[in-house]
N, C-alpha and C positions, 0 to 999 in steps of 0.2 A: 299475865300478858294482857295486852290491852291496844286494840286497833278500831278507827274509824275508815267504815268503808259505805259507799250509795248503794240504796238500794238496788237499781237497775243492771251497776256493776256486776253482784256477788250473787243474784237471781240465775241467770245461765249457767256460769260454772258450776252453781252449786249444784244446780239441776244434774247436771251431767255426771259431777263425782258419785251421787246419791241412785244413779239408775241403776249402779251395780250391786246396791246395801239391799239384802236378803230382808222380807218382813218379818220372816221369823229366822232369825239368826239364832246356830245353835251356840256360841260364846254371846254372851252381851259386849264385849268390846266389836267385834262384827257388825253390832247394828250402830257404832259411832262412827263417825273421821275423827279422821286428824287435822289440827290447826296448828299450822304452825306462823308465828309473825318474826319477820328476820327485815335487818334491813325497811325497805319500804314495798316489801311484798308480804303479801298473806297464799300460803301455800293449803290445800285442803286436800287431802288424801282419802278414800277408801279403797276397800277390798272384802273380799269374801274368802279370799286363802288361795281362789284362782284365777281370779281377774283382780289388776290393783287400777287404779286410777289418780293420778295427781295433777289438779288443775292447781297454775298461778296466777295471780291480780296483784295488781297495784292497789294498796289501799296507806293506812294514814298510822304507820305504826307508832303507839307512845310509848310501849314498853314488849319489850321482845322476851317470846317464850310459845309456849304450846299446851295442848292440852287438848282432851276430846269431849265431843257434844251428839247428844241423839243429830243423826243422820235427819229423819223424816221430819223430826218438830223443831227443829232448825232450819231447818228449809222452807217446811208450812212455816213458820214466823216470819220469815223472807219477804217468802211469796204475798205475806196476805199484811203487808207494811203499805203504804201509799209509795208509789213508783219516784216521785221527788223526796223520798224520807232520807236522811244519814244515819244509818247505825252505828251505833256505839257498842263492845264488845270487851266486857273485862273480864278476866278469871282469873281465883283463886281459893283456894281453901275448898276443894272440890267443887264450886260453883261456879259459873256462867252466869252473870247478867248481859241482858241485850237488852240495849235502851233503843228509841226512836219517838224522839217527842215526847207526847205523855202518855207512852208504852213500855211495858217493864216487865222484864220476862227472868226469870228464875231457874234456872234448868244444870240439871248434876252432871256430874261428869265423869270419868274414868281416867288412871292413870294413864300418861301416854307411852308412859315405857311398858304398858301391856301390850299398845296396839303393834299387832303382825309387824315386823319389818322386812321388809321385800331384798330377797335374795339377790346379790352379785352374780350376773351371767357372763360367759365370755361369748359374747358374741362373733359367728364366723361368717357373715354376710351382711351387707347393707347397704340398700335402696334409696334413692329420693327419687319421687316421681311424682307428676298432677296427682292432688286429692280426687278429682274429677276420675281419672283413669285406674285410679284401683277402687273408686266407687262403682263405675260400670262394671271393673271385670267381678270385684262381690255378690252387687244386685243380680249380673245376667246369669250366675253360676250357683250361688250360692242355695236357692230355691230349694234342689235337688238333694239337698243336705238330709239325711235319714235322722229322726226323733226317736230318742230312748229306744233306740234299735241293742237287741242281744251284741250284736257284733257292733261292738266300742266305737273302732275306728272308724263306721260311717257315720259317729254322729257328732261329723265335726268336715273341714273345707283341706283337703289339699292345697299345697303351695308348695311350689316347684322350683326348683330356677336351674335352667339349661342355656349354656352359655349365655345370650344377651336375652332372653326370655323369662316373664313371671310368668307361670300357669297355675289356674287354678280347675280342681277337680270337683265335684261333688257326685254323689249318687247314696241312692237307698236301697239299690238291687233290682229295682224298677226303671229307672231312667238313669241315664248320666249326663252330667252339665261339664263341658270344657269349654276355658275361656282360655288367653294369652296375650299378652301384651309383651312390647318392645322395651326396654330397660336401657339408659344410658352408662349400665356397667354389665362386664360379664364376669363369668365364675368361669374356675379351667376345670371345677369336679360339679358332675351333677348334683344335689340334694334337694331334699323335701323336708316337709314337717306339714303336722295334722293340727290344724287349729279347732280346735271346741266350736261348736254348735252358737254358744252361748257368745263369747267373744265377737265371733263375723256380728252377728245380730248386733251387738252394739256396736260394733266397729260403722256398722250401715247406716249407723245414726249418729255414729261421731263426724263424719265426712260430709263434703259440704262434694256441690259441684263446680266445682271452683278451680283454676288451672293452678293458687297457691300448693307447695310442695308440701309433699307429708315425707320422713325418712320412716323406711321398716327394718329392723334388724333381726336376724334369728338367732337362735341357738340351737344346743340340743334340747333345752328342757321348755324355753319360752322364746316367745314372740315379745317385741317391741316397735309401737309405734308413736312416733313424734311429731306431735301438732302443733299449731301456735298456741304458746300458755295451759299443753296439754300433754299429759303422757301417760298412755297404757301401754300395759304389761298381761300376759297371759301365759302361764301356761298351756304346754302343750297334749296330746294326747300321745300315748305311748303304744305306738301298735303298728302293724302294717297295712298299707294303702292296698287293696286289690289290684292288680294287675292292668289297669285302662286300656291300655291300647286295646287287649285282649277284647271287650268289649263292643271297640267300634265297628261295627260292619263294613267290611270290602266287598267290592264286587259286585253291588246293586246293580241290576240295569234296570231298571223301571225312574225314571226322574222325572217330579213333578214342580215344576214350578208355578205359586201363588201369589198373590198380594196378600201380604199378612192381616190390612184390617179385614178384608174381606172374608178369610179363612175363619180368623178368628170371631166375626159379627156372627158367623154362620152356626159353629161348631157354639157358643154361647148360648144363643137361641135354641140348639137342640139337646144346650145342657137341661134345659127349665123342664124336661119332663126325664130328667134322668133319678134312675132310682140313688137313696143314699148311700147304698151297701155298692152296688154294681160299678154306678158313675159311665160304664162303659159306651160306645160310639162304634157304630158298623161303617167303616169307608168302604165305597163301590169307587174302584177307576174303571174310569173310559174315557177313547177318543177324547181331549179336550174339558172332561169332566169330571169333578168330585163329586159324589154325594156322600152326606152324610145322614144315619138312620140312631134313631134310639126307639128303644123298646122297652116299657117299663113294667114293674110286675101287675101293672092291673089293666095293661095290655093296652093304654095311650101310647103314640109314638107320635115322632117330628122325624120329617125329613127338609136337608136344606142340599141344594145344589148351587155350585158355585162353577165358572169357566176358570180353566186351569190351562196352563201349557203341558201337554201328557199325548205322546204318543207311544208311547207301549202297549203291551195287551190288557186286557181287560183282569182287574184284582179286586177282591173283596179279604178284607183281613179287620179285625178289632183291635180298641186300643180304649185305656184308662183316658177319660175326654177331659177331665181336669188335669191330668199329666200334659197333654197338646196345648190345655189352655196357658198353664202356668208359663211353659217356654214361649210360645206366642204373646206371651205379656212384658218375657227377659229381652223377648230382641227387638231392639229398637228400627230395624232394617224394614224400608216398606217391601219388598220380596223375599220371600223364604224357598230355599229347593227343600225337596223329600226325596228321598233315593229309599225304593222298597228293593227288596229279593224278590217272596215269597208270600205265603200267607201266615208262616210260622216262624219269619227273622224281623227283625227287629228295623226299627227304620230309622234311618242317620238324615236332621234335618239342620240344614245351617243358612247363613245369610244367604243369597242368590248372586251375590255379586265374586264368588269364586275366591274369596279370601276364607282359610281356615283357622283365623283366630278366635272364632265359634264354632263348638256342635255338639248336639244332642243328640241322646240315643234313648228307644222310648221301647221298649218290649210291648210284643204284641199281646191281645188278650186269647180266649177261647171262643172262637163262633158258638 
C-alpha cells in the first residue's frame, strides 16, 4: 500500500485513534492500528478489545491496501514532522517506510488479518442529537462514576431512554448524578445500558461543543457513536443498575437556595485546611445563613459564612466537601437549591430554576 497525506491533516485523527492503544498491551497487535487506503481515503482503526475506534481522512492514495504500524511511534513521527511537511507512506514486505523530506523512517509491522475485527451488532435504538447536549449531559453526570469499585456495574454511566428522553445516571454509593435531555425520537419500551467508566471518559473528549449532530446507537452488548470522519464502538457492562429513584430523597422541607459561585468560593476556601483522609465539611443552617466549618486533625479550622435564602429551622449535618465541590463545578446554573430532611438524610441538590433535568444526591457524613 502506499498513500501521501499533510502533516496537519493525519496529526488529530491520529491523535485520537491512538488515546485508546494500552502502553502495555497484553497481545502486541493491540499496541498497532490499522491502516487501511481504499479509494482516496486512509481509514486508521484501533482497539483494545473494548473500546475500538475508526477515524477517516482524505489523503492521496497510489496504491490501495492495509497493513499495521506501532500506534505510539507513528504518531511521535507525525507529531514531531514540521507542520507544512507531506508524508509519504509505503508498505510492504512487513515494513513501513514514512518519508518527509530528508526524513526516513523504518518501522515493522504486523499482519493485518491479526488485528481484532469488530463484531456485527444489531442495533435496537438510535439517536442524533447536538454534540454540545450529550457533552453537558456526560460532563454534568458523569463525575459521579465509581473507580475499580467491587461492584462492576458502578464503574461505568447509565443511559436510559424513556419515551422522548436520554438519562443518564452515575453514582459510587456516596452520591448520585442524574441528568436528562429531550430526544427528537421516542421508544414505546423503556431500556438502559451501562457504559464503561473508560468509554464516557473518552467520549468527553471526543465531543466538541458544537451544535453539529453526533448519532448514538445501542444494543445489547455495545454502544455506538458517530461523529464526523469518526466512529466508536464500546462495549458494554453486563450487570444491573441499582435501583435510582430509590435513592433520591422525598419529602425535604428545609430548602436552601444559593448562588453557586458563591457557595462554591466559600466551601473551596474551607477545603485548604481539610484533612486528606476526612475531606469532610460541618453545615450549620440559620435564618438566611450557611456556614461552613472544617476541622482538621491538628485542630486548624476555617469557617466561611455565605447569605442564603433559608427559612427553616436551624440544621447542622456533615458532608464529603469534595463530593459538594465536584457537583458545584457540573452545574453550569448561577443558583442551586438544597432540600435537607434531617441530620441523617441525604440532601437532594438541583438547578434553582425548577426544572428536574438535574439532580444530585450527596449522603451525609458522621458529626
Amino acid at each position: 500500500m502506499e498513500f501521501t497525506v499533510s502533516q496537519e491533516s493525519i496529526v488529530r485523527p491520529l491523535q485520537l485513534v491512538c488515546s485508546i492503544v494500552e502502553r502495555r498491551a497484553t497481545l502486541p497487535i493491540l499496541s498497532m492500528i490499522l491502516l487501511r487506503a481504499h479509494g482516496n481515503q486512509l481509514t486508521m482503526t484501533s482497539t483494545d478489545m473494548e473500546l475500538e475506534m475508526i477515524a477517516t481522512l482524505p489523503v492521496s492514495v497510489e496504491q490501495e491496501g492495509k497493513t499495521t504500524v506501532s500506534a505510539r511511534k507513528f504518531l511521535d513521527i507525525c507529531r514531531a514532522l514540521p507542520s507544512n511537511a507531506t508524508i509519504s507512506f509505503n508498505a510492504k514486505d512487513n515494513k513501513a517506510i514514512v518519508r518527509a523530506g530528508k526524513s526516513r523512517f523504518s518501522l515493522s509491522t504486523l499482519p493485518s488479518d491479526d488485528f481484532p475485527d469488530s463484531e456485527g451488532a444489531n442495533y435496537i435504538d438510535e439517536i442524533s442529537l447536538p454534540q454540545s447536549a450529550l457533552k453537558s449531559l456526560l460532563d454534568e453526570t458523569s463525575f459521579a462514576m465509581a473507580s475499580q469499585d467491587v461492584r462492576y456495574y458502578l464503574n461505568g454511566l447509565l443511559l436510559e431512554r424513556e419515551d422522548n428522553l436520554l438519562r443518564a445516571v452515575a453514582t459510587d454509593g456516596h452520591r448520585l448524578a442524574l441528568g436528562s435531555i429531550t430526544t427528537s425520537t421516542s421508544v414505546a419500551e423503556k431500556n438502559s445500558i451501562i457504559v464503561p467508566r473508560k468509554a464516557i471518559l473518552e467520549l468527553g473528549r471526543l465531543l466538541n461543543d458544537i451544535e453539529q449532530n453526533v448519532t448514538i446507537a445501542f444494543s445489547s452488548q455495545q454502544i455506538k457513536v458517530e461523529l464526523p470522519d469518526l466512529h466508536f464502538t464500546s462495549k458494554l457492562i453486563d450487570g444491573q443498575f441499582p435501583n435510582y429513584q430509590r435513592v433520591l430523597p422525598l419529602g425535604g422541607d428545609k430548602e436552601v437556595i444559593a448562588e453557586r459561585d458563591l457557595l462554591k468560593q466559600a466551601l473551596s476556601r474551607a477545603a485548604i485546611l481539610s484533612s486528606d483522609k476526612q475531606r469532610s465539611v460541618r453545615i450549620n443552617l440559620e435564618t438566611g445563613l450557611f456556614k461552613a466549618t472544617v476541622i482538621n486533625q491538628e485542630q486548624e479550622s476555617a469557617e466561611e459564612e455565605i447569605n442564603v435564602d433559608y427559612q427553616g429551622a436551624p440544621l447542622e449535618i456533615a458532608f464529603n466537601n469534595a463530593y459538594l465541590l465536584d457537583l458545584l463545578n457540573a452545574i453550569p446554573d448561577s443558583k442551586v437549591k438544597m432540600v435537607f430532611s434531617d441530620d441523617n438524610s441525604s440532601v437532594l441538590i438541583t438547578p434553582a430554576d425548577e426544572k428536574l433535568d438535574r439532580q444530585y444526591v450527596v449522603m451525609p457524613m458522621r458529626l
